[in-house]
C-alpha positions as CSV (number, residue, x, y, z in Angstrom):
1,X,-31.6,31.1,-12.0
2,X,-28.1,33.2,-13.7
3,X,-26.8,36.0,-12.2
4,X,-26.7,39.3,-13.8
5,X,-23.8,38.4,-16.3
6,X,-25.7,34.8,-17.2
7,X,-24.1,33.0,-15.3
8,X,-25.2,30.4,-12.5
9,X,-23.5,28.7,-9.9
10,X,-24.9,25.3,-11.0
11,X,-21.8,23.0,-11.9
12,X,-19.4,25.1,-10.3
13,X,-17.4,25.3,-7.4
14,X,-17.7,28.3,-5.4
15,X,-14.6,29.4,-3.6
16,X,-15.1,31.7,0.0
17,X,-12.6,33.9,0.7
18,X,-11.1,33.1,4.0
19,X,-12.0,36.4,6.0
20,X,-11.3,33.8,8.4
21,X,-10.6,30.3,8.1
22,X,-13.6,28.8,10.5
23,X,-16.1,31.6,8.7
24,X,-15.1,30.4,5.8
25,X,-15.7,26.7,6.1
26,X,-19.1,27.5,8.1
27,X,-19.9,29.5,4.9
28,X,-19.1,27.0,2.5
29,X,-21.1,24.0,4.8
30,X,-24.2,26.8,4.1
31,X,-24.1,26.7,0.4
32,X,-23.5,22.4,0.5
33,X,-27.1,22.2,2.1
34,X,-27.9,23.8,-0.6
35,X,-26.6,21.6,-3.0
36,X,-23.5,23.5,-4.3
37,X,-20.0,22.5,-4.1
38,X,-18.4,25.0,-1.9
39,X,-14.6,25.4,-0.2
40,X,-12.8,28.4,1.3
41,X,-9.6,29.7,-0.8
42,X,-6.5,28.5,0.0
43,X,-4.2,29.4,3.1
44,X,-2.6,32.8,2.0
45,X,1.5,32.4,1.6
46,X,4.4,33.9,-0.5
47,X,3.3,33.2,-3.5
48,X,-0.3,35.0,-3.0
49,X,1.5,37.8,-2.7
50,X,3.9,37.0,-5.8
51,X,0.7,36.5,-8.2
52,X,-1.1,39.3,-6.9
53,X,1.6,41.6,-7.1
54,X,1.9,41.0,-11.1
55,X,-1.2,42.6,-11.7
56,X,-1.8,45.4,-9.6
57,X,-0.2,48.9,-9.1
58,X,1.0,49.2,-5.6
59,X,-2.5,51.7,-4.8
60,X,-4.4,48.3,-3.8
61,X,-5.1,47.6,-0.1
62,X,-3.8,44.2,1.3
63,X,-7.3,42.4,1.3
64,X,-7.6,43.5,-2.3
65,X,-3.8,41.2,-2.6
66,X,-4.3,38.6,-0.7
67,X,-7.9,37.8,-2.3
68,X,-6.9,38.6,-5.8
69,X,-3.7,36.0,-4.9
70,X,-5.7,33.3,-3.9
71,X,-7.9,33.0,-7.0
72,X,-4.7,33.0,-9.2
73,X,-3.5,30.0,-6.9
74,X,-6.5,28.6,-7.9
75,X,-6.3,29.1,-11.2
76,X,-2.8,27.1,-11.3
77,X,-4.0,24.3,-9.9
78,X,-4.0,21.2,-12.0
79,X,-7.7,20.5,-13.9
80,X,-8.7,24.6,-13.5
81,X,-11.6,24.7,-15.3
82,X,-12.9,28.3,-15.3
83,X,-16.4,27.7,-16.6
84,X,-16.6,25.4,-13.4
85,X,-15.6,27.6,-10.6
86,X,-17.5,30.7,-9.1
87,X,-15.6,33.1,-6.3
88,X,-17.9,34.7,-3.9
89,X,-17.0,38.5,-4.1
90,X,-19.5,40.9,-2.2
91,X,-19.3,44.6,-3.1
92,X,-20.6,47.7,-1.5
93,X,-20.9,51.2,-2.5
94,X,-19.0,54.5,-0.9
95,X,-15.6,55.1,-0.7
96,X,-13.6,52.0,0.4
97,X,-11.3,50.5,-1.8
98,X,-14.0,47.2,-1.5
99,X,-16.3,47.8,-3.7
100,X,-13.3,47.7,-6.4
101,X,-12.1,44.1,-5.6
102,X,-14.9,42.6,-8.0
103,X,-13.8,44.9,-10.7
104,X,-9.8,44.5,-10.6
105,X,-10.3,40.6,-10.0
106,X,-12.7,40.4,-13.5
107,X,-9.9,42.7,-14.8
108,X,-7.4,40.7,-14.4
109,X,-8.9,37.1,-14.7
110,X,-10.2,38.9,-18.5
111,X,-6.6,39.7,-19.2
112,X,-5.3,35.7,-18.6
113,X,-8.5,34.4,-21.1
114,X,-10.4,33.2,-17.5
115,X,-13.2,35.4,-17.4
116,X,-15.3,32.3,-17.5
117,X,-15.0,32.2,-13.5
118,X,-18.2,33.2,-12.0
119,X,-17.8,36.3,-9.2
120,X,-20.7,35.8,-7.2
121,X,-22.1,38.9,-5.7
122,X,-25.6,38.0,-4.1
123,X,-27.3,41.2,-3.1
124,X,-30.9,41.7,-1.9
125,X,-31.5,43.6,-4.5
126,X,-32.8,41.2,-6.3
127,X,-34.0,39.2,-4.2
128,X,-31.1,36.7,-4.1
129,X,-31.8,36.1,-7.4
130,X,-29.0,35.0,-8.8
131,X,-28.4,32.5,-6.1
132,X,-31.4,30.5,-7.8
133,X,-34.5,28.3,-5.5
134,X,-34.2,27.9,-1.9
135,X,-32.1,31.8,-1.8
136,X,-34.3,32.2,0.9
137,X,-33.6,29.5,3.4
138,X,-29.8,29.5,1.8
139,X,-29.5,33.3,3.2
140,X,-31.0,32.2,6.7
141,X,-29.0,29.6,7.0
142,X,-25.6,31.7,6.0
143,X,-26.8,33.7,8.9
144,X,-26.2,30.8,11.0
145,X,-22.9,30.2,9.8
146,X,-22.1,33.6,10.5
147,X,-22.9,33.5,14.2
148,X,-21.4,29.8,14.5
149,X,-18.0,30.6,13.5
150,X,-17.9,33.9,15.6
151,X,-18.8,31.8,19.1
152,X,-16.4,28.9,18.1
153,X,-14.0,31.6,17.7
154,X,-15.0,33.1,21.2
155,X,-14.2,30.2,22.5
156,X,-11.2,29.0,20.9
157,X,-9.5,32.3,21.8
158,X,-10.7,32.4,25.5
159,X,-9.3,29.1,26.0
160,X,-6.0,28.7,24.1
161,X,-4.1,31.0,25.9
162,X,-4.6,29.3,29.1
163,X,-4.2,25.3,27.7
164,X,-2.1,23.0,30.0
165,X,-0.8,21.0,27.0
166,X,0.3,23.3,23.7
167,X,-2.0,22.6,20.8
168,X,-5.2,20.8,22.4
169,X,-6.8,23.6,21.8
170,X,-6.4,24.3,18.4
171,X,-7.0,20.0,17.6
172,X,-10.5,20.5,19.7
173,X,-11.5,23.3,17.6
174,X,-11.2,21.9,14.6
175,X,-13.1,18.6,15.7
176,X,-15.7,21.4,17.0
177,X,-15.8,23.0,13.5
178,X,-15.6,19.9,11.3
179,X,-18.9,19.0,13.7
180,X,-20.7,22.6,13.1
181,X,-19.9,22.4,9.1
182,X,-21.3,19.2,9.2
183,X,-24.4,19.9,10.9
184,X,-24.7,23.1,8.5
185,X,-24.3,21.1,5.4
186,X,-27.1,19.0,6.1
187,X,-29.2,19.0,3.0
188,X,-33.5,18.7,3.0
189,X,-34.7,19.9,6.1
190,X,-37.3,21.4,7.2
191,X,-35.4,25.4,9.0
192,X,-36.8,24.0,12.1
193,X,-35.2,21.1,12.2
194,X,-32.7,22.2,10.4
195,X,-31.9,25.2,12.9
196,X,-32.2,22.6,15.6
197,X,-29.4,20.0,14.1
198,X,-26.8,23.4,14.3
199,X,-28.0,24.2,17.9
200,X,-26.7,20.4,18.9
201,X,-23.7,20.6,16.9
202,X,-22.8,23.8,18.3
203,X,-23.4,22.1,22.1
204,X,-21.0,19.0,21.4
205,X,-18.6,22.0,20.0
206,X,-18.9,23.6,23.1
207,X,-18.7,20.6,25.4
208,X,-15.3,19.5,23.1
209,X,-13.8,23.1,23.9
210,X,-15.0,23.0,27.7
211,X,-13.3,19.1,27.9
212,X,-9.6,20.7,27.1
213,X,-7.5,21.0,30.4
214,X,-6.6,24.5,31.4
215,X,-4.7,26.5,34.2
216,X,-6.3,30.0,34.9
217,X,-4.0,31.3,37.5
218,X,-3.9,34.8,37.4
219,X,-5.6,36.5,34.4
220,X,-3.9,37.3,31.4
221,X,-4.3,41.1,29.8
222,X,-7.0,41.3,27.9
223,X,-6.6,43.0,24.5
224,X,-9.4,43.7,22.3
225,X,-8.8,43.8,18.3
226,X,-10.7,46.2,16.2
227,X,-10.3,47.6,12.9
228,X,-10.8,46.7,8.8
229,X,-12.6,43.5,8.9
230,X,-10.7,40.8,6.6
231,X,-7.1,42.2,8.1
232,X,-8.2,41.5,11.9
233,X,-9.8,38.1,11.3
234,X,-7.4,36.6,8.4
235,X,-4.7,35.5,10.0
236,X,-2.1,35.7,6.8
237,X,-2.9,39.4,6.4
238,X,-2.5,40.2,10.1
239,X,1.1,37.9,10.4
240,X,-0.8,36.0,13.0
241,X,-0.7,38.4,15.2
242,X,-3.5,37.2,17.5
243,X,-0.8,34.1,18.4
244,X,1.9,36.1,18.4
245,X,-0.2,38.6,20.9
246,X,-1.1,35.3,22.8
247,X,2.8,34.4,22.7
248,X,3.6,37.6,24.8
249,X,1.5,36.8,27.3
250,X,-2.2,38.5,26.5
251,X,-5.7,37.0,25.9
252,X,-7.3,38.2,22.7
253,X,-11.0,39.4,22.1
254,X,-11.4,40.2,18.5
255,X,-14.5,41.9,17.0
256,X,-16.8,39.4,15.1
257,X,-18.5,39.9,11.9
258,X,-22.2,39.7,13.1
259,X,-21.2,43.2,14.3
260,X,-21.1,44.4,10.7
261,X,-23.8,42.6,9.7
262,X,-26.2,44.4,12.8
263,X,-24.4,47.6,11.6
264,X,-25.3,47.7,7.8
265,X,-29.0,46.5,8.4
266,X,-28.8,49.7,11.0
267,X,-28.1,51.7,8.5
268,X,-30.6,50.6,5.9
269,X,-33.2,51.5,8.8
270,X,-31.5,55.0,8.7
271,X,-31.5,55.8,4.9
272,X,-35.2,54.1,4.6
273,X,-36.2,56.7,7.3
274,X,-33.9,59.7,5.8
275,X,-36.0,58.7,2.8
276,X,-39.6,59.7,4.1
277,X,-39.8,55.3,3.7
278,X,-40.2,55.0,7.2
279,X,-43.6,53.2,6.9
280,X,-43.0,51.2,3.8
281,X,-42.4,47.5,3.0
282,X,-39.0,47.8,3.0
283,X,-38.6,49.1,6.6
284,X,-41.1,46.4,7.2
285,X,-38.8,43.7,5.3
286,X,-36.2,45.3,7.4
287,X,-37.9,45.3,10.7
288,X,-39.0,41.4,9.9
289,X,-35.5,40.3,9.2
290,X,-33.8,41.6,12.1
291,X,-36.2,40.0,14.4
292,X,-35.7,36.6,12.3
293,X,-31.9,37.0,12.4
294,X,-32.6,38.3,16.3
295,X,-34.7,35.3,17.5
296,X,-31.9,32.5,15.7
297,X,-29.0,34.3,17.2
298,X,-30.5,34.3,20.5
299,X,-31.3,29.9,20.0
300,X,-28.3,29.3,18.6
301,X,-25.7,30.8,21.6
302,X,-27.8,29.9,24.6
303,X,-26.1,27.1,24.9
304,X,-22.8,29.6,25.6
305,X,-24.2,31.8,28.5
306,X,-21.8,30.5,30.8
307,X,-18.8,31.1,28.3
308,X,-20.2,34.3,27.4
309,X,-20.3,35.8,30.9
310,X,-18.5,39.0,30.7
311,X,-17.3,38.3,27.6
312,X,-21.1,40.2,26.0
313,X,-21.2,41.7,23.0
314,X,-23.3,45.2,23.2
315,X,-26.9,44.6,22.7
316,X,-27.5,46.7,19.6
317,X,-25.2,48.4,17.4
318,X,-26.8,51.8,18.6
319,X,-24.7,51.4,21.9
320,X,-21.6,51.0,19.9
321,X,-22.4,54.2,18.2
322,X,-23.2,55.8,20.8
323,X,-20.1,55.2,22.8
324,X,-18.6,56.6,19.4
325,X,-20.6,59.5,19.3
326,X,-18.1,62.0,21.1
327,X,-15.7,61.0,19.1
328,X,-16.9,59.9,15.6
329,X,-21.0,60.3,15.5
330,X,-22.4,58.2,12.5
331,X,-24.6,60.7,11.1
332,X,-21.0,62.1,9.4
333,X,-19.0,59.2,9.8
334,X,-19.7,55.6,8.3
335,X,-18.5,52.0,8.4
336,X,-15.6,50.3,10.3
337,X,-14.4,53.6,11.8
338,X,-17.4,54.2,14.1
339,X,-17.5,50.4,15.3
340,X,-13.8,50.6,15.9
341,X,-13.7,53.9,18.2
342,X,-17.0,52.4,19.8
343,X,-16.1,49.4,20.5
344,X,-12.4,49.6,21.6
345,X,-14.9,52.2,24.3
346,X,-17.0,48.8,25.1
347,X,-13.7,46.8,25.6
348,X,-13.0,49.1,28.0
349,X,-15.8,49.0,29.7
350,X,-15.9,45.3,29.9
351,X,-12.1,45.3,31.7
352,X,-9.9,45.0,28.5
353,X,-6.2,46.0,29.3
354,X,-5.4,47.5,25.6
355,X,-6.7,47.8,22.3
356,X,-5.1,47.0,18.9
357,X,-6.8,48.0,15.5
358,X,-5.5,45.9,13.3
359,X,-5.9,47.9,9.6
360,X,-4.1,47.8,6.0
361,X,-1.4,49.8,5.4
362,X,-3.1,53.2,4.0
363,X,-6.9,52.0,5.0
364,X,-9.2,55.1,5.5
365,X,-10.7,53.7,8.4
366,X,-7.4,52.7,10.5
367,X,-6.2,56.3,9.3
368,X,-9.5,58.2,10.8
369,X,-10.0,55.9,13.9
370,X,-6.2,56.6,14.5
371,X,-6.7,60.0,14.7
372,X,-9.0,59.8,17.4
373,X,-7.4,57.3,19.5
374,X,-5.5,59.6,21.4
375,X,-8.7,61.2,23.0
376,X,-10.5,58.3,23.7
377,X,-7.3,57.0,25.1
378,X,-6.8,60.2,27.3
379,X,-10.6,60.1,28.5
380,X,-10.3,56.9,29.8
381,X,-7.7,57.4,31.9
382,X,-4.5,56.3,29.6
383,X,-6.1,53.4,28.4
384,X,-3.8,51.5,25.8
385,X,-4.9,52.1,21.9
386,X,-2.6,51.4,19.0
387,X,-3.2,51.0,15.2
388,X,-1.3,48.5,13.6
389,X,-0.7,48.8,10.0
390,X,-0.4,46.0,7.8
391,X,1.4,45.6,3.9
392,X,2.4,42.1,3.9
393,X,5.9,43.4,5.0
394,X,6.3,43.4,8.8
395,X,9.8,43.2,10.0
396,X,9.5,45.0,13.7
397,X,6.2,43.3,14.8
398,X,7.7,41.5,17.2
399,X,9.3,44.5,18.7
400,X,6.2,46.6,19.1
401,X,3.9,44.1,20.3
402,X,6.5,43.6,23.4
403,X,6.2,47.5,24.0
404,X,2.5,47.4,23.5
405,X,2.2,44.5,26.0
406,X,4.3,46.2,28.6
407,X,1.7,48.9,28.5
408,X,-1.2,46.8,28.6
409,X,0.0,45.3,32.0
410,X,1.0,48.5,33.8
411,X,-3.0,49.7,33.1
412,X,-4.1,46.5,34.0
413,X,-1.9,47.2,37.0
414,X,-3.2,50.5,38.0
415,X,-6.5,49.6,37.1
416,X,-6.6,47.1,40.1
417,X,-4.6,49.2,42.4
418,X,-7.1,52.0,41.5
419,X,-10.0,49.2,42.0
420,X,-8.4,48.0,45.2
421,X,-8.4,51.3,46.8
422,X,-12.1,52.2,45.9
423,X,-12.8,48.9,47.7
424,X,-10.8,49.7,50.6
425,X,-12.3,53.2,50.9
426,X,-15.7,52.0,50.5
427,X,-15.5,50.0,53.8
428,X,-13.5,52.7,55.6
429,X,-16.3,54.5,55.3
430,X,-19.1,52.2,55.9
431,X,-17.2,51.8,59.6
């Protein structure tokens, strides 16, 4: 079945854009079960920012770049065909600069004589259409690669900042990945046993992640990253600053992206119900796919409990927004800038030392969320909250990370002073 534009992704190639490398690959390994070639874009560098630059004004936010980059990269590289190669490029409504990356890229790609290449926007609007037979078990199965690649990356950043030899942790995660994609690729199965090949991959993952040597000694500051979704989990945007946070000493939790997903199928139980729809197929549809999506999240991370423990992620997305509430309630706010303020509140909660957003230079989000910061900061007792803004220019990272680190160790400091002395006045007074 074609898309919209009659187009298909049969005999094509369809690049993922590398919101983060390892979701990325798991995505691709979804759409190779499926029978269609599939790899992420290539690693962003200089000259992603060189191409992209030619074509846009300066008003663009750095995702927009850095994916609009990478597809030119691609389109230089030897034997391009465009009627062979599909990018998958979502799109939403409201008023984020998104929902105008599939419209500058076909733009531009119009302009060079490529508009050939496919952008792929599947959409349950029509039912998946345009993804073709099998859209179905394809879109259960992406929802597997979604919560694969966030628990891997759980992992890998729990345990790299605490590895006895430099680098085994980073050559056991990608064994562990190369093992997941695999197991996700696997083509004609039945979703049982398909579900149940992931849920063994993802245990010999886990075991190859437990099996690298590490020295806890005392605990490292905790930081929790928050903020615009592509610029916190793709490493080129975000000049690596979970390593370089990890090279100052700090242990990084970074939100995932099954917290957006929860989020936006929140919000379609909202509008349905704002609607009058609230007893309707679609809230039904609704109410059927979260308990689907519910029940193989729950299989496919029970072999993590121990990993997980302490390290939860809230049990709904209403208790993210309602930590936000005070702050930023979602019946006037929307998107990443109530999950941010509620959630840097959960990191809190859960014994974080600091919180960085991590947003593009001019985002709407980072800009509202920033605003706020300073009140949930001073209602939680000083607790450490920075926005970091990113443009692909970053000379004094380095520099402000050091100050922000300092910080996060004096409240992780007074936080166990103040946690000692509870203690000790507890059992003063029990005598």
């Amino acid at each position: 079945m074609a898309g919209p534009d009659g187009k298909s992704l049969v005999g094509r190639t369809l690049y993922i854009p590398r919101m983060s490398y390892e979701g990325a690959r798991a995505m691709a390994a979804a759409f190779q079960s499926a029978g269609f070639a599939a790899e992420p874009t290539p690693e962003g560098d200089a000259h992603t920012y060189e191409l992209a630059r030619r074509y846009t004004t300066g008003d663009e936010c750095l995702p927009e770049l850095v994916t609009l980059g990478d597809i030119l990269k691609i389109a230089e590289q030897p034997g391009f065909a465009p009627e062979k190669t599909a990018l998958m490029m979502p799109t939403s409504n409201g008023p984020c600069r998104f929902g105008q990356y599939r419209h500058l890229i076909a733009k531009v790609l119009n302009e060079l004589g490529l508009g050939e290449v496919y952008l792929f926007s599947p959409t349950s609007a029509d039912g998946y259409g345009s993804i073709g037979r099998g859209a179905r078990q394809l879109v259960r199965t992406a929802w597997w690669a979604v919560v694969a690649s966030d628990v891997l990356r759980k992992l890998l950043l729990k345990t790299r900042p605490y590895e006895v030899h430099p680098g085994s942790t980073d050559a056991a995660f990608s064994r562990a990945l190369d093992c997941v994609c695999a197991a996700l690729a696997t083509p004609a199965l039945s979703m049982a046993a398909h579900r149940r090949r992931v849920q063994e991959a993802l245990e010999e993952a886990r075991d190859m992640l437990r099996a690298v040597p590490v020295h806890r000694g005392s605990p490292k500051p905790l930081i929790g990253v928050v903020g615009e979704i592509f610029c916190r989990l793709n490493d080129f945007s975000n000049n690596q600053v979970i390593r370089r946070i990890e090279e100052f000493g700090g242990e990084v939790w970074v939100s995932d992206v099954a917290e957006w997903t929860w989020y936006t199928n929140e919000e379609e139980r909202v509008r349905l119900r704002r609607e009058g729809r609230r007893f309707s197929f679609a809230m039904l549809g609704n109410r059927l796919r979260q308990a689907v999506m519910r029940a193989d999240e729950h299989a496919l991370l029970r072999p993590f409990a121990d990993e997980l423990r302490g390290y939860e992620e809230p049990p709904h997305t209403k208790a993210i927004l309602a930590r936000s509430r005070p702050y930023l309630p979602a019946e006037a706010a929307l998107g990443e800038m109530v999950l941010n303020v509620g959630k840097a509140i959960w990191y809190y909660e859960k014994g974080a030392a600091a919180v960085i957003d991590v947003s593009p230079f001019s985002c709407m989000n980072g800009i509202v969320s920033e605003a706020v910061y300073p009140r949930v900061s001073r209602d939680l007792g000083g607790f450490p909250i920075r926005t970091f803004y990113f443009d692909g220019i970053q000379d004094n990272l380095d520099r402000d990370l050091d100050i922000f680190m300092e910080a996060a160790r004096n409240f992780m400091a007074r936080r166990a002073t103040a946690g000692a002395s509870a203690r000790s006045t507890s059992s003063s007074s029990a005598k």
